[in-house]
C-alpha positions in Angstrom: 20.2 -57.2 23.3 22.6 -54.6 21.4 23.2 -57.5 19.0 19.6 -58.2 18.5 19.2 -54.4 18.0 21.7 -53.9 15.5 20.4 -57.1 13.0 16.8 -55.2 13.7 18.1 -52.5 12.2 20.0 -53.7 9.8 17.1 -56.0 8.7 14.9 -52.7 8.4 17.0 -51.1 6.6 17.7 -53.3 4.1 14.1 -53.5 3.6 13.8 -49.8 2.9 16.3 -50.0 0.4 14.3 -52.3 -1.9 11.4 -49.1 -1.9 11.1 -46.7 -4.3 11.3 -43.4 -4.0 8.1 -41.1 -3.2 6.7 -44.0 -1.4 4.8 -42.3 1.5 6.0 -44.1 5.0 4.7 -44.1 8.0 7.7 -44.8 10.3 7.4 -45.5 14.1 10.5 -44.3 16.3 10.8 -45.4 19.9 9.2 -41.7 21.2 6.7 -41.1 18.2 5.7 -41.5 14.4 6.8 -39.9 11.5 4.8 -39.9 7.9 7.1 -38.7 5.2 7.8 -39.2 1.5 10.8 -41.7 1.2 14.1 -40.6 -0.9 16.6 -43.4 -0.2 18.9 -45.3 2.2 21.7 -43.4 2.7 24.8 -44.0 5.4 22.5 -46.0 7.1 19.9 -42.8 7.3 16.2 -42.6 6.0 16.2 -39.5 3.8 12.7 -38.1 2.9 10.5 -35.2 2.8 8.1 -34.4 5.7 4.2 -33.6 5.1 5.1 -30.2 5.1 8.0 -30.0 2.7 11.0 -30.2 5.1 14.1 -32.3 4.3 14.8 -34.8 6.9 16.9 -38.2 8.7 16.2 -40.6 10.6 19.0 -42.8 11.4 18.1 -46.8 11.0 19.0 -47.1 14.7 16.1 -45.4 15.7 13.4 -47.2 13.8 11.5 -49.9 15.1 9.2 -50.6 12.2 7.2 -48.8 9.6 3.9 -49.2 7.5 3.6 -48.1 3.7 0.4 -45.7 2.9 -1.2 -45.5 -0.4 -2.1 -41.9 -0.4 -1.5 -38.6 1.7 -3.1 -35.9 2.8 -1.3 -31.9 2.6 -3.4 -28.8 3.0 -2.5 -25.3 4.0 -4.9 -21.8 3.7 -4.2 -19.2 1.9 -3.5 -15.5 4.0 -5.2 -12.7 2.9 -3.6 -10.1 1.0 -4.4 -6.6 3.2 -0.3 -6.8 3.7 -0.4 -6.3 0.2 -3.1 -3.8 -0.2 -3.6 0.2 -0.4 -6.0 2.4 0.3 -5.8 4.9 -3.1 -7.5 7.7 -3.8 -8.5 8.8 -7.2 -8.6 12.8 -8.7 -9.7 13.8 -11.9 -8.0 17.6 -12.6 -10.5 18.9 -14.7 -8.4 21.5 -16.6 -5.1 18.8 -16.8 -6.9 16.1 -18.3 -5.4 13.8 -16.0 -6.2 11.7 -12.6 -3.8 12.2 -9.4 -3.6 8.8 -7.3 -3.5 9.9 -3.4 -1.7 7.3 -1.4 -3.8 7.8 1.7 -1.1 6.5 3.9 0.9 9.2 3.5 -1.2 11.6 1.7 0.9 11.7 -1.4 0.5 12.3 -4.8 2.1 8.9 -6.2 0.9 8.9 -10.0 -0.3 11.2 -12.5 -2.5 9.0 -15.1 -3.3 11.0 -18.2 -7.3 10.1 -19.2 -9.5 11.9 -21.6 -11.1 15.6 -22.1 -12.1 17.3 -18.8 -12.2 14.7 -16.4 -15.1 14.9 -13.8 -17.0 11.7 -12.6 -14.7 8.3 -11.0 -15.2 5.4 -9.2 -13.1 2.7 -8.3 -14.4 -1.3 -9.1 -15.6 -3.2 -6.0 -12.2 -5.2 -6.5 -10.1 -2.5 -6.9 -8.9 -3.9 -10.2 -10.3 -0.6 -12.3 -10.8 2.9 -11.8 -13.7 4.6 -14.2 -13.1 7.9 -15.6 -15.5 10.3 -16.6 -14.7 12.5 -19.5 -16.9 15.3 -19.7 -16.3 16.9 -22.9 -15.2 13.9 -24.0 -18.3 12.0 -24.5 -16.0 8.7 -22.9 -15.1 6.7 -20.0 -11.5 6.3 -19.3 -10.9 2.9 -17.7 -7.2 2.3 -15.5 -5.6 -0.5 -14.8 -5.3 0.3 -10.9 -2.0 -2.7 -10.9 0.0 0.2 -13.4 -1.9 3.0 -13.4 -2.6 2.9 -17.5 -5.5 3.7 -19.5 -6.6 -0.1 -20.8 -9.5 1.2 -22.6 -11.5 4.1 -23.7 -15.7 3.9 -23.9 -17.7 6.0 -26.1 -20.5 6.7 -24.2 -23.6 10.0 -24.1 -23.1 13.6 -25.0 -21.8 15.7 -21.5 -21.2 12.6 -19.3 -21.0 13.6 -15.7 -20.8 10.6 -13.1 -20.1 6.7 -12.9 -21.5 4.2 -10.8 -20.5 0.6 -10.1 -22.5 -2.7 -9.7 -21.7 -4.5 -6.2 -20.5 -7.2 -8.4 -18.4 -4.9 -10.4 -19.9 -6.1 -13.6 -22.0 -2.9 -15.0 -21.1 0.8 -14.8 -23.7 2.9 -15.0 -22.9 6.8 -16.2 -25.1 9.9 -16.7 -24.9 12.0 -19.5 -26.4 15.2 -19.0 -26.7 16.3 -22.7 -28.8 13.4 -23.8 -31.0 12.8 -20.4 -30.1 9.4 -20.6 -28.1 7.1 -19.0 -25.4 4.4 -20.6 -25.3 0.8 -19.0 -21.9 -0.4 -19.6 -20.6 -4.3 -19.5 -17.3 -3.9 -18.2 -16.0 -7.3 -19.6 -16.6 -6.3 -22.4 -15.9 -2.3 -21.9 -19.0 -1.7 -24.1 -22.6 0.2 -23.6 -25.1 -2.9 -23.7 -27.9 -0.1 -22.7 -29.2 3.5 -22.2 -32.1 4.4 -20.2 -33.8 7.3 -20.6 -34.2 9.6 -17.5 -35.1 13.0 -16.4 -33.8 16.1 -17.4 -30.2 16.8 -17.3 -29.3 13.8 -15.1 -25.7 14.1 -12.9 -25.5 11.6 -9.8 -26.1 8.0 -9.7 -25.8 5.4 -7.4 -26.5 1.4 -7.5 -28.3 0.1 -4.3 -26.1 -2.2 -2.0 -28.0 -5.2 -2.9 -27.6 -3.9 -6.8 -31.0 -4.2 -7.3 -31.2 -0.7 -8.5 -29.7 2.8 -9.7 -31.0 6.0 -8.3 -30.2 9.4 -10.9 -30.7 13.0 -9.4 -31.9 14.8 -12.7 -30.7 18.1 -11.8 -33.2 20.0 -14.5 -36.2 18.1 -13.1 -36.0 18.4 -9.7 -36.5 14.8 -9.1 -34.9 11.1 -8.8 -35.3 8.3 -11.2 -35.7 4.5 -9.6 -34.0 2.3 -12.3 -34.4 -1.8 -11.9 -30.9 -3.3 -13.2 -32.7 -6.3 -13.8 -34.8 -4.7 -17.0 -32.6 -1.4 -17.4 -36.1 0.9 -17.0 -37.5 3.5 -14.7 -40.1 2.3 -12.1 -40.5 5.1 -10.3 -39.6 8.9 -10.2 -39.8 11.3 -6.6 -39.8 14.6 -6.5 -36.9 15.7 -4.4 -35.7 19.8 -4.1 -34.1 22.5 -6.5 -31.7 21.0 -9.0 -30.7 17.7 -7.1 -27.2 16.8 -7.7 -26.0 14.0 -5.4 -27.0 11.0 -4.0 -26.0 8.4 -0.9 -27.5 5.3 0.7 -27.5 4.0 3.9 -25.1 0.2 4.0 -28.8 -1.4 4.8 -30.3 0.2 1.2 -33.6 1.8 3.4 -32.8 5.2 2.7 -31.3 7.4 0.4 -30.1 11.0 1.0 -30.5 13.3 -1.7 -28.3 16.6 -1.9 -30.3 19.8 -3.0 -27.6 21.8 -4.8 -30.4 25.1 -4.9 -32.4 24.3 -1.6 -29.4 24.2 0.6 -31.3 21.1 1.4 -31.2 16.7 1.7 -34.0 15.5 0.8 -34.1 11.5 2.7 -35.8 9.2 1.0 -37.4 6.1 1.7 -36.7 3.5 -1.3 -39.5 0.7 0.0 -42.0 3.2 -0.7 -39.7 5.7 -3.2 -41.0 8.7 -1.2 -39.7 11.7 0.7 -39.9 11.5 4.5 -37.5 13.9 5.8 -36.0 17.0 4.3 -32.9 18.8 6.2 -31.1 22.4 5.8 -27.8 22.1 5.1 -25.3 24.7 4.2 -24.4 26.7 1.5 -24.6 24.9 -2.5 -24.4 21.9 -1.0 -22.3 19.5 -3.6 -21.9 16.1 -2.2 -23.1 13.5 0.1 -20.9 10.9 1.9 -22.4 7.8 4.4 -20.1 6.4 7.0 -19.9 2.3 6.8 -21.3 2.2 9.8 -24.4 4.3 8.9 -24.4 6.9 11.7 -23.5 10.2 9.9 -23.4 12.0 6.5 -21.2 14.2 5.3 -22.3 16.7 3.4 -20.0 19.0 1.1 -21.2 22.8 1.0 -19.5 24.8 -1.9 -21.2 27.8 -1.4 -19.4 28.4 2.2 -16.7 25.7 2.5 -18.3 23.9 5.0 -19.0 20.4 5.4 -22.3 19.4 7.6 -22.3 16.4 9.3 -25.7 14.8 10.4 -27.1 12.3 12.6 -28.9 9.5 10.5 -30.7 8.6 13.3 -32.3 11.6 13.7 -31.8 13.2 10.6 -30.4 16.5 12.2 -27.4 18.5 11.7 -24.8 17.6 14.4 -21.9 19.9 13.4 -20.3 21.7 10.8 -16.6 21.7 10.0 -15.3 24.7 8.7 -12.6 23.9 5.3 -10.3 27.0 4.2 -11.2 26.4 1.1 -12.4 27.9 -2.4 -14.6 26.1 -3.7 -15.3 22.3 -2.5 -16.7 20.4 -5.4 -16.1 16.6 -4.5 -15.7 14.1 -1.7 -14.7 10.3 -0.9 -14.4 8.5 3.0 -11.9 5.8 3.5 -13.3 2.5 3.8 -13.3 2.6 7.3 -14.6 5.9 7.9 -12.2 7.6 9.7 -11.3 10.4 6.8 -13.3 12.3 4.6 -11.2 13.4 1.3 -12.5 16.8 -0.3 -11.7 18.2 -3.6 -11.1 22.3 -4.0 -12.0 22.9 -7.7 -10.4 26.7 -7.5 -7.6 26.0 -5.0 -6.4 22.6 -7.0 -5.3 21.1 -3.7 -7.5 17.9 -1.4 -8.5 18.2 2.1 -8.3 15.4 4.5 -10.9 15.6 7.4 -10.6 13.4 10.4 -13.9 11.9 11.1 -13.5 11.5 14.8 -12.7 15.2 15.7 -14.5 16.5 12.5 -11.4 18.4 11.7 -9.2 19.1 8.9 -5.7 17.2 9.6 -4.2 17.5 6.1 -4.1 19.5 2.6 -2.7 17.5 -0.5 -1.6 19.6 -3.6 -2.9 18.0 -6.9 -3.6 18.7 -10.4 -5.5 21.8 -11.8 -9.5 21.8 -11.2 -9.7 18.7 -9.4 -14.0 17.6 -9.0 -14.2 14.2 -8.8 -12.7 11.9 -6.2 -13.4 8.1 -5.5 -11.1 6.0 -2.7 -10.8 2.1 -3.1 -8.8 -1.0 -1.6 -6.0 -1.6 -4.5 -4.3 -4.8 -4.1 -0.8 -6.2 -5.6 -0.9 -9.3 -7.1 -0.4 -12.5 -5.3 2.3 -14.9 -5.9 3.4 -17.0 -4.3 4.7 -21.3 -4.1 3.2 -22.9 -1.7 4.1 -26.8 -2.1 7.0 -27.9 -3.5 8.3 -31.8 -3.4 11.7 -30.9 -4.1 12.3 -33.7 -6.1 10.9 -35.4 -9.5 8.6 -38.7 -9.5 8.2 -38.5 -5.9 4.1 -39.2 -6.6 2.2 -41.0 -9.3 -0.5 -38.8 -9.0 -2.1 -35.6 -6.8 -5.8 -34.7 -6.5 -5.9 -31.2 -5.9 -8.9 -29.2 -4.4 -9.0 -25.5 -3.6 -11.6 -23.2 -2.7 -12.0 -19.9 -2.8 -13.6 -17.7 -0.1 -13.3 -14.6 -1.9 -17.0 -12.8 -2.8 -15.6 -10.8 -5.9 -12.1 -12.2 -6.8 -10.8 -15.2 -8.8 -7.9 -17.0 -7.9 -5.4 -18.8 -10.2 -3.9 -22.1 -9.3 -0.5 -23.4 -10.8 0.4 -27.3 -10.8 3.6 -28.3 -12.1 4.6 -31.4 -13.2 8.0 -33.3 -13.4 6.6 -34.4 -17.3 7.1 -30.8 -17.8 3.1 -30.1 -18.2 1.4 -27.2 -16.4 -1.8 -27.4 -15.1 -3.3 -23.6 -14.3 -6.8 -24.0 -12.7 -8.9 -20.8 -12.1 -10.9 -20.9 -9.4 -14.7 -18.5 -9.1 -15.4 -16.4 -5.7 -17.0 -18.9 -3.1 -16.4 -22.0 -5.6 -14.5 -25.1 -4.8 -12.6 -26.5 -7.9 -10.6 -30.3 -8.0 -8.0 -31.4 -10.9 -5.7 -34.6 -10.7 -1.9 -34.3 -12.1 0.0 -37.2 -12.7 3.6 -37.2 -11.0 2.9 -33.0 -9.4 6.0 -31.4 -7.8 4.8 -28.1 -7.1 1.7 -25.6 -6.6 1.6 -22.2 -6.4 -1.0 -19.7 -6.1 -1.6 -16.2 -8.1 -4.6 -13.9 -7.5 -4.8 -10.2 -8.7 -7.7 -9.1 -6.4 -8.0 -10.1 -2.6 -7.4 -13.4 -1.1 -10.0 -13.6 1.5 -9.6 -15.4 4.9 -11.2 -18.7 4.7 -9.5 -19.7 0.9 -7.5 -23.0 1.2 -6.1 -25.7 -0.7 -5.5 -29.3 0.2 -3.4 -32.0 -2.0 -4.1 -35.9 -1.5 -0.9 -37.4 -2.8 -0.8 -41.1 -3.6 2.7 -42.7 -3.5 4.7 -44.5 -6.2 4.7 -48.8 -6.7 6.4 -49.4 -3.5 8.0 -52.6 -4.8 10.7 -51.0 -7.2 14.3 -51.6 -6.9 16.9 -48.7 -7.1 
């Protein structure tokens, strides 16, 4: 028996020999199977590759036959990135001419981007790729790249521009500009004005619908809201609201939009399937801005006139509290993505207040530029970068189909196929989009992405092996 073993083994390997290398085997042990990528015979050991890039050898001795495969199949998902994300808040100091970024981890000042003349309006991209910058005096939009914290571009746009909104999609900002009652429509691929609507009188706030089928423009001098349809850049409908309206909010579900009355004291809720008031509540003092929890259960409302902020319950459109701010003069406000703090600008006493949104009470005070207003918090991820297949060797494979997907609803990611002919093949793949390419003779693949990688994303390789019938 041990004689008959060893000429088994002998005889197999002998036949292994005569393969070439990247031939894909399927090799049977006495307690299991094995597929790998074949290297050579070497001491009388199989080495190879295993299907998910780890070196290994089997000794002939344990082999008791094996089967060549044509192709192979390797796939692996892509993590998301939150490891590599942070929450960031942005501050335009209106007397500095430059934007503080608030790390909101550790409520510190971490940059100091210099932007255009007096600073007011911001809002970060859905992505979190861009931050937009409203330059009052300026008659411009500064725009930041959020991955160095650099003006990229500057955009022309209306005389006395006050506030910018974003498209859910990221790919339109809408700003106000109060000198010409109008309203610029801006293609930011482009970073140019493709539009300007005319409004009401002196218009300040805006904000795009969640399902960004529309803008809504409180037109301060007017006393009243515009309607705009994104889809034909015009005004549909206009609703009377209270004194000199000034800020605007809507519910996640789009049904209702609350209104900030800067000389009522008032919010005026309205209902945008029938673009009518239906509610209108007291509030405090110059009441400046209006925040919406995620969930849709409260507002915040920012009081100027008596540092205060009012919080009220949506569902019953009443005041529920009121947190007092030792403050100067609150001017601007921002929540976290989740909800859980409210960030408030103090125009007079240049510093941010943090406000815990489960005790309603002020946990933190962040000094920043001079004259900070505006303020707008958004997810800010690094790059992604990262190999995640490599052969290890050269001509392993003829050939490699490659298919990824994308899971992502706003972010592209970038695929990278190297080749041992020294070509590179980059394929960019669209948000919810599957993409396949074929490389001949692919030795590795990695993956970049400068927005979020969203759970779900994946990539799988079918590898087909090299003419197994070479000689070494």
């Amino acid at each position: 028996m041990k004689e008959s073993k060893e000429y088994d083994s002998s005889c197999i390997c002998n036949r292994l020999k005569k393969l070439c290398r990247g031939t894909i085997l399927k090799v049977l042990l006495k307690d299991r199977d094995i597929t790998l990528i074949f290297d050579k015979i070497k001491h009388n050991c199989i080495k190879g590759i295993t299907t998910d890039n780890m070196p290994i050898y089997i000794d002939c001795e344990e082999i008791v036959g094996f089967a060549i495969l044509s192709e192979i199949q390797i796939c692996g998902t892509i993590p998301p990135t939150s490891t590599g994300c942070e929450v960031l808040a942005y501050v335009t100091n209106n007397s500095d001419n430059t934007v503080s970024v608030i790390d909101t981890a550790s409520n510190m000042v971490t940059e100091t981007v210099p932007v255009g003349s007096s600073p007011f309006g911001v809002a970060v991209s859905p992505n979190g790729k861009r931050t937009y910058v409203v330059n009052r005096t300026g008659s411009s939009v500064s725009v930041i790249d959020t991955a160095t914290n650099t003006v990229v571009a500057f955009i022309p746009v209306g005389y006395l521009p006050y506030e910018v909104a974003i498209s859910p999609d990221g790919t339109r900002a809408y700003v106000t500009n109060a000198g010409n009652d109008n309203v610029s429509v801006i293609d930011t691929a482009t970073n140019r004005v493709i539009s300007i609507v005319r409004v009401g009188a002196w218009p300040i706030g805006i904000k795009v619908t969640p399902n960004g089928a529309r803008a809504y423009v409180t037109n301060f001098n007017s006393n009243n809201v515009s309607v705009i349809d994104l889809a034909t850049n015009t005004v549909v409908a206009t609703i009377p609201v209270g004194r000199y309206p000034q800020d605007i909010a809507f519910t996640p579900d789009g049904t209702r939009a609350y209104v900030v009355n800067y000389g009522s004291n008032t919010v005026s809720v309205i209902n945008t399937a029938t673009n009518t008031v239906t509610a209108t509540i007291p509030v405090g003092l110059v009441p400046e801005e209006i925040e919406i929890t995620p969930d849709g259960t409260r507002a915040y409302v920012i009081n100027g006139g008596n540092s205060t902020v009012s919080v009220i319950r949506l569902s019953t459109n009443t005041v529920i509290a009121t947190i007092p701010v030792n403050g100067t003069a609150l001017t601007g406000s921002a929540l976290t993505p989740d909800g859980t703090r409210l960030y408030v600008t103090d125009v007079i006493g240049n510093v941010v207040f943090v406000i815990n949104t489960v005790t309603n009470t002020v946990i933190d005070t962040i000094p920043v530029g001079t004259s900070p207003i505006g303020i707008a918090i958004g997810t800010v991820c690094e790059p992604l970068a990262t190999e995640v297949w490599v052969v290890g060797k050269t001509n392993f494979f003829n050939a490699g189909t490659f298919e990824f997907f994308n899971a992502s609803a706003t972010d592209h990611i970038t695929f990278t196929v190297t080749s041992s002919t020294g070509s590179i093949v980059v394929v960019t793949v669209p948000p919810q989009s599957t993409v396949t390419r074929t490389v001949s003779f692919p030795t590795a693949l990695s993956i970049t992405s400068t927005g979020n990688t969203a759970t779900g994303s994946r990539w799988c390789i079918t590898l087909f092996g090299r003419d197994s019938s070479c000689t070494h």
